[in-house]
C-alpha positions as CSV (number, residue, x, y, z in Angstrom):
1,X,130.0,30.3,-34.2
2,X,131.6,26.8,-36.2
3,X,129.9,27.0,-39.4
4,X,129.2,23.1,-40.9
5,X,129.3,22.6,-44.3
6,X,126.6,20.7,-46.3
7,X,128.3,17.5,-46.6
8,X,129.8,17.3,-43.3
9,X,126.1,18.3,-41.9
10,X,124.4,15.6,-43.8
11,X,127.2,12.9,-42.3
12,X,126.4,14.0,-39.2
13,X,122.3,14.2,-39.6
14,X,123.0,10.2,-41.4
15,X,125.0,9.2,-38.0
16,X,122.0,10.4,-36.1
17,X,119.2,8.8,-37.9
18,X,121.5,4.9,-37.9
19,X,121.7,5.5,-34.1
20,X,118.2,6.1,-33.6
21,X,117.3,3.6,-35.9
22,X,119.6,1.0,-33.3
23,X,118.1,2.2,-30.3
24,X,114.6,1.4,-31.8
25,X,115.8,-2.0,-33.3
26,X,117.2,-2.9,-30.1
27,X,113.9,-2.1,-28.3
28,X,111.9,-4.2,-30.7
29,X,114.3,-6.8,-30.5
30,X,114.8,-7.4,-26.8
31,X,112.9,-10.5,-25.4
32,X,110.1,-10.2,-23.4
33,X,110.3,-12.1,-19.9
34,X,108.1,-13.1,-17.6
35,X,108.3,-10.0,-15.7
36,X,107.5,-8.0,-18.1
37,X,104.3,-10.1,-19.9
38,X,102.6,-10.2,-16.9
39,X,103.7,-6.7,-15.5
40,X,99.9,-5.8,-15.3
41,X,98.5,-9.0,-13.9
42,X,100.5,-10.3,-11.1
43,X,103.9,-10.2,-9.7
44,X,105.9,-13.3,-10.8
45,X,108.2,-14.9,-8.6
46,X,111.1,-17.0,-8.0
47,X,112.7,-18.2,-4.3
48,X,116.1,-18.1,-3.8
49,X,118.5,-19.6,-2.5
50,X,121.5,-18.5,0.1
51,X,124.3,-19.0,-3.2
52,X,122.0,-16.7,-5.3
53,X,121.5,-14.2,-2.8
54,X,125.0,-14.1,-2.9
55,X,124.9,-13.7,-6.6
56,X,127.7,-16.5,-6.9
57,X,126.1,-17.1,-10.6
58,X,126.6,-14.3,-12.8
59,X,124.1,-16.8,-15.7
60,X,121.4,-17.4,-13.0
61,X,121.9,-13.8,-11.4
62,X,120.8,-12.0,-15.2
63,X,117.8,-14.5,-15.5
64,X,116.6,-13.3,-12.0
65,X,116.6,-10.1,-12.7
66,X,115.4,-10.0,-15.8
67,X,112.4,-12.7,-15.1
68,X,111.4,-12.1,-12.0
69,X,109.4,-9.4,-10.3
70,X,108.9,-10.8,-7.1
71,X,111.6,-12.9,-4.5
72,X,110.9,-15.2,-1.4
73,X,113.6,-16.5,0.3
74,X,113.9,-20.4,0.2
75,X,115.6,-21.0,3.9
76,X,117.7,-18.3,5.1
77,X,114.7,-16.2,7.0
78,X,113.4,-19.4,8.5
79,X,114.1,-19.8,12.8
80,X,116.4,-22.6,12.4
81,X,118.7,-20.2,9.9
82,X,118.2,-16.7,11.4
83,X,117.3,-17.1,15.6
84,X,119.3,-20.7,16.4
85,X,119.5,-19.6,20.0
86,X,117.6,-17.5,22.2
87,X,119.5,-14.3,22.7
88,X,121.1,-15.1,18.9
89,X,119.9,-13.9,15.5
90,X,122.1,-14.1,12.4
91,X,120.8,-11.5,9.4
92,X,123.9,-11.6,7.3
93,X,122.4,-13.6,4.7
94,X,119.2,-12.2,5.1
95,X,120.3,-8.6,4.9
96,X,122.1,-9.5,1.5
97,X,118.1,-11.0,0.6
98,X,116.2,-7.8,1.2
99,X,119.1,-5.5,0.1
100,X,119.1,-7.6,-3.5
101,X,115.2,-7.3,-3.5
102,X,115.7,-3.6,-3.1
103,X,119.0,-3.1,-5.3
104,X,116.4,-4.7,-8.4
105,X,113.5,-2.8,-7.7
106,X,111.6,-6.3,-6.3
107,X,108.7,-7.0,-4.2
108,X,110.1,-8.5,-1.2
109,X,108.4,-11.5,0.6
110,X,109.2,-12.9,4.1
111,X,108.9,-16.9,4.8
112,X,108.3,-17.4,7.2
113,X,107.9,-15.9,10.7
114,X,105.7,-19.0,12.4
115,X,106.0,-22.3,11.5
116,X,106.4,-26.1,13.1
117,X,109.1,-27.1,11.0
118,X,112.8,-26.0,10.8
119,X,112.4,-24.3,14.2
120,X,115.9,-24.1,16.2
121,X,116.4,-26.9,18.8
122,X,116.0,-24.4,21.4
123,X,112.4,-23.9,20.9
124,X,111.4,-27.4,20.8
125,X,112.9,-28.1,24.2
126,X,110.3,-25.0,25.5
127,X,108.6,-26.6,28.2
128,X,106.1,-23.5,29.4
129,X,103.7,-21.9,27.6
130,X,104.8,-18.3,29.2
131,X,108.6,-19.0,27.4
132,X,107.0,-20.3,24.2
133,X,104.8,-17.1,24.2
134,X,107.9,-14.9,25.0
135,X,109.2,-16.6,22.2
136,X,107.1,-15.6,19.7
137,X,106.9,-12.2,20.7
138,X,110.8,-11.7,20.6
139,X,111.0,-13.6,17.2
140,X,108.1,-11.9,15.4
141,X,109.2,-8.7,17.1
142,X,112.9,-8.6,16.4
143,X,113.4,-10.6,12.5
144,X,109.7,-8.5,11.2
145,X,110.7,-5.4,13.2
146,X,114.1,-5.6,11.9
147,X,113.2,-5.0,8.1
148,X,110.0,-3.0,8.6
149,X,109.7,-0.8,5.6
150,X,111.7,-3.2,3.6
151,X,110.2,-6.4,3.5
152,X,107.0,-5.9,1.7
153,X,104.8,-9.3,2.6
154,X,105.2,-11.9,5.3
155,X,104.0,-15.3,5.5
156,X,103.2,-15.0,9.2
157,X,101.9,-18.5,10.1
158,X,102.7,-21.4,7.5
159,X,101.1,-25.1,7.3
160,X,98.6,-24.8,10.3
161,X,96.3,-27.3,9.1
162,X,96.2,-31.5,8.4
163,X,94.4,-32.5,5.2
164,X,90.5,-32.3,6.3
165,X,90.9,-29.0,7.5
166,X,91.7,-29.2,11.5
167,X,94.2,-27.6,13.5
168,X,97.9,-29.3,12.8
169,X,99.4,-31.1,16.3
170,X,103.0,-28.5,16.4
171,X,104.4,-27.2,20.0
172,X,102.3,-24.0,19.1
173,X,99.0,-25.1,19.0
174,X,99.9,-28.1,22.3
175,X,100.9,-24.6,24.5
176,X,99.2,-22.0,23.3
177,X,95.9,-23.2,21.7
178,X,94.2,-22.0,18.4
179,X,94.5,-18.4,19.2
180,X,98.6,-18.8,18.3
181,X,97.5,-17.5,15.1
182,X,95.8,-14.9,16.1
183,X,98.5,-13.8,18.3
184,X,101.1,-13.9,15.8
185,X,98.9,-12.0,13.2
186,X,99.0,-9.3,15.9
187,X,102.7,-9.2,16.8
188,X,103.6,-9.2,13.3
189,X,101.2,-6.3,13.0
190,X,102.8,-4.4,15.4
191,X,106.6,-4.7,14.8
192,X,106.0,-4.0,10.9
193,X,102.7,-1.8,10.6
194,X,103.2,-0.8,6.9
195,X,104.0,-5.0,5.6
196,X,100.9,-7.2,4.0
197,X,100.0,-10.2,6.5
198,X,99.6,-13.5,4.7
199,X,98.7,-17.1,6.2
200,X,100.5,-19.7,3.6
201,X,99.6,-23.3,3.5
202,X,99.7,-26.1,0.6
203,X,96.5,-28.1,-0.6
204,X,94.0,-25.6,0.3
205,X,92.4,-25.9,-2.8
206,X,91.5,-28.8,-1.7
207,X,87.8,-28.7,-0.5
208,X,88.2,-30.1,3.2
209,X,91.2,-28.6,4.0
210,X,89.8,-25.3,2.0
211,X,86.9,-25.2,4.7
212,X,89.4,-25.9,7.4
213,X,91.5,-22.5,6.0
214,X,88.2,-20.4,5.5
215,X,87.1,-20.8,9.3
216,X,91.2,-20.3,10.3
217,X,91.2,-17.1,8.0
218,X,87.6,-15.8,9.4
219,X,88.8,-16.3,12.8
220,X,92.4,-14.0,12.1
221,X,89.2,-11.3,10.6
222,X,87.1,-11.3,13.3
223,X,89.5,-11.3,16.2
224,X,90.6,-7.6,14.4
225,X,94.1,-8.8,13.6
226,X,94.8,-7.7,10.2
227,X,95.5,-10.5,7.6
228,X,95.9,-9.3,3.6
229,X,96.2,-12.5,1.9
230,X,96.6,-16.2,1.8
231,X,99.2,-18.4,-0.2
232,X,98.3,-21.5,-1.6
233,X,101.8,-23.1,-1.7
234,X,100.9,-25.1,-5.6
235,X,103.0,-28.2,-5.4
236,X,101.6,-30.0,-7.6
237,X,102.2,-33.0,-10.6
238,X,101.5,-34.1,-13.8
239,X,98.7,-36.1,-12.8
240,X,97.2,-34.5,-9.9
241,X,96.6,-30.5,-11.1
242,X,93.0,-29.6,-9.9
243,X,92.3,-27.0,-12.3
244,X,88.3,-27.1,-10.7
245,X,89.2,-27.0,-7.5
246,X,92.3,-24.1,-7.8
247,X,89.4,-22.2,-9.4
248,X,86.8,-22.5,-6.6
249,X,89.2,-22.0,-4.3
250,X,90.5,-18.3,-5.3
251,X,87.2,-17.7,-5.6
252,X,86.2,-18.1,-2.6
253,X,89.1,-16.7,-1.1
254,X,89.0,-13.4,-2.4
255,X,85.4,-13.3,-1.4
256,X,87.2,-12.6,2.4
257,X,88.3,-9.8,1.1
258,X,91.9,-11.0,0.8
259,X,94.2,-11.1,-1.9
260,X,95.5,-14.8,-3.5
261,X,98.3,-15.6,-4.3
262,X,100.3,-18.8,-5.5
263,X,103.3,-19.2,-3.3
264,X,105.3,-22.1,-4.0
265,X,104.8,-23.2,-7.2
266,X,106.2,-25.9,-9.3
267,X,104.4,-29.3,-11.0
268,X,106.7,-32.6,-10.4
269,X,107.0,-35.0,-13.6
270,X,108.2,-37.9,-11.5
271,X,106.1,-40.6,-10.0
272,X,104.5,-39.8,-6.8
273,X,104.8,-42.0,-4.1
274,X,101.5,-43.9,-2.6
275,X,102.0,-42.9,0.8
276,X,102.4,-39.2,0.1
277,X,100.4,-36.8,2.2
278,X,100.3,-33.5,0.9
279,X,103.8,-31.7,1.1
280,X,104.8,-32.3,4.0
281,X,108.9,-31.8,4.6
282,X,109.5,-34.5,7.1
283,X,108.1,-37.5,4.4
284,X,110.6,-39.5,2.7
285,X,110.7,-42.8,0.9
286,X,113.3,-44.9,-0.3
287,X,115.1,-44.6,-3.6
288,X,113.9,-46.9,-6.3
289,X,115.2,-46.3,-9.8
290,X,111.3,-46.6,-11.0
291,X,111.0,-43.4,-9.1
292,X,113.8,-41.5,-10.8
293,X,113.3,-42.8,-14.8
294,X,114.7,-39.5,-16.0
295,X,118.2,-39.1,-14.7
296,X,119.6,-38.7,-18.6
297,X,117.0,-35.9,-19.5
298,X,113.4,-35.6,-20.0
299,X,111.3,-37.3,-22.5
300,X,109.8,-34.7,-25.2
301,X,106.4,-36.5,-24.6
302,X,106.8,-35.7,-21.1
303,X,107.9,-32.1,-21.7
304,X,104.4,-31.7,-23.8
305,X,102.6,-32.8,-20.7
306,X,104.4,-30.3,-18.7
307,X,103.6,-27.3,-20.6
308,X,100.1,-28.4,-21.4
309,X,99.7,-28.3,-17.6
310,X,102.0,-25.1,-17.1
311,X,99.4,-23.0,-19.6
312,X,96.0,-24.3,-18.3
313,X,97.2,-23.1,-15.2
314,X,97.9,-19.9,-16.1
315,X,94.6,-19.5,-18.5
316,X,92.9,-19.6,-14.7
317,X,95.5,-17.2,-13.0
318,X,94.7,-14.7,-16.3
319,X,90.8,-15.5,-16.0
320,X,91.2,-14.3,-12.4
321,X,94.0,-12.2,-12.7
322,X,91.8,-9.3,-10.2
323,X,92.1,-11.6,-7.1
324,X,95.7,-12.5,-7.8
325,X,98.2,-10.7,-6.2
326,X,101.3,-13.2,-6.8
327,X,102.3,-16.2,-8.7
328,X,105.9,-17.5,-7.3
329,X,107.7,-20.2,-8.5
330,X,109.9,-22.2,-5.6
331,X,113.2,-21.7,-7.1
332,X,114.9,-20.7,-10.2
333,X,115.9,-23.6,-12.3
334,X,115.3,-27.2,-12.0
335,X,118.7,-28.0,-10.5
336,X,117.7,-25.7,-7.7
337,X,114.2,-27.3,-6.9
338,X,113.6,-29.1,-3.7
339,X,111.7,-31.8,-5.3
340,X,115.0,-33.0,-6.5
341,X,115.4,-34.3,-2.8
342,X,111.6,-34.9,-1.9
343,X,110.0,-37.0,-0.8
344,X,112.8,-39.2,-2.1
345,X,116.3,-38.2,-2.1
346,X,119.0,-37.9,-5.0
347,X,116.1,-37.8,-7.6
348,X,116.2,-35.9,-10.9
349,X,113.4,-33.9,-11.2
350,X,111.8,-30.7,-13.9
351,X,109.3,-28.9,-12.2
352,X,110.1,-25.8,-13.5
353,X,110.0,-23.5,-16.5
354,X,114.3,-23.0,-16.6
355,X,116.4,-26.3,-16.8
356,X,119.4,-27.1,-15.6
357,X,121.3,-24.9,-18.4
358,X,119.0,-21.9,-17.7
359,X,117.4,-22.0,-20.9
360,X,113.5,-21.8,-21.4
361,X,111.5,-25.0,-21.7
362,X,108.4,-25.8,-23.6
363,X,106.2,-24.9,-20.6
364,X,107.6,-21.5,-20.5
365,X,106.7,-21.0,-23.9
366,X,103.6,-22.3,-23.4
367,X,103.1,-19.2,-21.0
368,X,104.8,-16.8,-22.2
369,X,102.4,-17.3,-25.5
370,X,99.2,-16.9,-23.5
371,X,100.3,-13.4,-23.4
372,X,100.7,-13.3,-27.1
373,X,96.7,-14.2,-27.6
């Protein structure tokens, strides 16, 4: 037995209490994140993109994972990127997706198994509706079979509807009718029995095209396909945020028994083209520099407008915080956001709540505070 004398046992007992004392300080002192403020409302997510799957940014790789509870992947599990021939699939970059998702203990959505943009060539030169059925059931069956147990949500179908609420024209709906959707629902069923089923669309909060998704989403229901949720994509801008209509809309959704979720968000500070129509991918306008007045940095009167927008928003995910499943941001930081390149290209846009340094903005601490009330 090593007997301690009383000096050297009250140097030891002193170490002790100063490292405790750290450890605690350390605990009170680290930041909360998003993540972690609204760990027990919703999951809060972030798309990525093919360089940060890679983790090619150490800077953006720590605010991901710290930040971010949830990941969808921007392109790289769409056909065009994963099936660009028949009889060829290329996972590489989608295996690194799920396995980061997995590595940081994040829920894992798919985007998007069904949709009438960024197909491969190949399927738009389908001619029959038997080959663009066997289509579908090889796709669904081999990219939703292939991560069953892994991916933990997929947007199954995505954009099926024009603005007042009827079917969208797409090679899906010419060949196959209406019930495309219900088909798919049921494939993706099958090849991944244990993942939530979600239709995704933007602008239906909108009250047509929110009518036009309620008799899409009752019709999924009472075929006996099995659909969990819907995404309401939340593109929106500084001038055109329908707090009203948002509200109504997960509302009634939930009343379907499904869960809501915000899929896509981000709110543009630029001017918004006339001729827009929804957010649909294949608009574009011309570059004007009155489009594009902040290419030297945003205005702190703009800034203001942004977060005041950014935290009424989430005062209505928090009131309804029981319905929502999901609130995702489409990408990281606002050099990664696709609204830097739509509807007009080479634009300079801050849509999100990290700029172009990674640092915080005045929206995020707009939000973050809500959890502070």
């Amino acid at each position: 037995m090593k007997i301690v004398n009383s000096k050297t046992a009250t140097i030891i007992l002193a170490g002790v209490l100063m490292m405790s004392c750290q450890s605690k300080k350390e605990v009170v002192d680290q930041e909360p994140t998003l993540k972690s403020a609204f760990k027990q409302d919703f999951f809060i997510g972030t798309a990525l993109s093919a360089d940060q799957i890679n983790e090619k940014d150490s800077v953006v790789n720590n605010l991901i994972k710290s930040q971010f509870s949830a990941i969808s992947p921007e392109n790289n599990l769409k056909c065009e990127m994963i099936h660009p021939k028949w009889d060829m699939y290329t996972f590489d970059v989608a295996d690194k997706y799920v396995a980061y998702g997995k590595k940081n203990d994040m829920f894992v959505v798919g985007h998007t198994l069904i949709w009438h943009e960024q197909l491969s060539p190949f399927v738009h030169a389908i001619k029959s509706k038997d080959s663009l059925s066997l289509f579908m059931e090889n796709h669904i069956n081999t990219v939703a079979g292939r991560y069953k147990g892994e991916i933990d949500g997929w947007d199954v179908v995505n954009e099926a509807l024009n603005e007042d609420g009827t079917y969208r024209k797409s090679i899906f709906l010419d060949k196959l009718g209406e019930d495309y959707l219900v088909t798919a629902f049921k494939l993706a069923e099958k090849a991944a029995p244990g993942t939530e089923l979600y239709y995704n669309d933007f602008n239906i909060e909108q009250p047509k095209k929110r009518e036009g998704a309620i008799r899409l989403l009752k019709k999924i229901i009472d075929s006996g396909a099995r659909i969990d949720g819907v995404g309401i994509q939340g593109h929106w801008s500084l001038d055109g945020l329908p707090l009203k209509d948002i509200e109504e809309s997960i509302i009634a959704y939930s009343k379907l028994g499904l869960k809501v979720m915000f899929t896509e968000l981000d709110i543009s500070v630029l001017p918004v083209p006339e001729k827009l129509v929804g957010a649909n991918v294949n608009q574009n306008f011309e570059q004007d520099a009155k489009m594009n007045p902040y290419t030297n940095g945003v205005p702190d009167s703009i800034q203001v407008k942004l977060a005041q927008r950014y935290e009424d928003l989430f005062k209505v995910f928090l009131k309804h915080q029981d319905k929502i499943s999901r609130v995702t941001f489409w990408g990281v930081n606002d050099s990664q956001s696709w609204l830097n390149n739509w509807p007009i290209k080479n634009r300079t846009n801050y849509p999100l709540l990290f700029d172009r340094n990674n640092k915080t903005n005045k929206a995020y601490d707009k939000v973050m505070a809500l959890k502070k009330k």
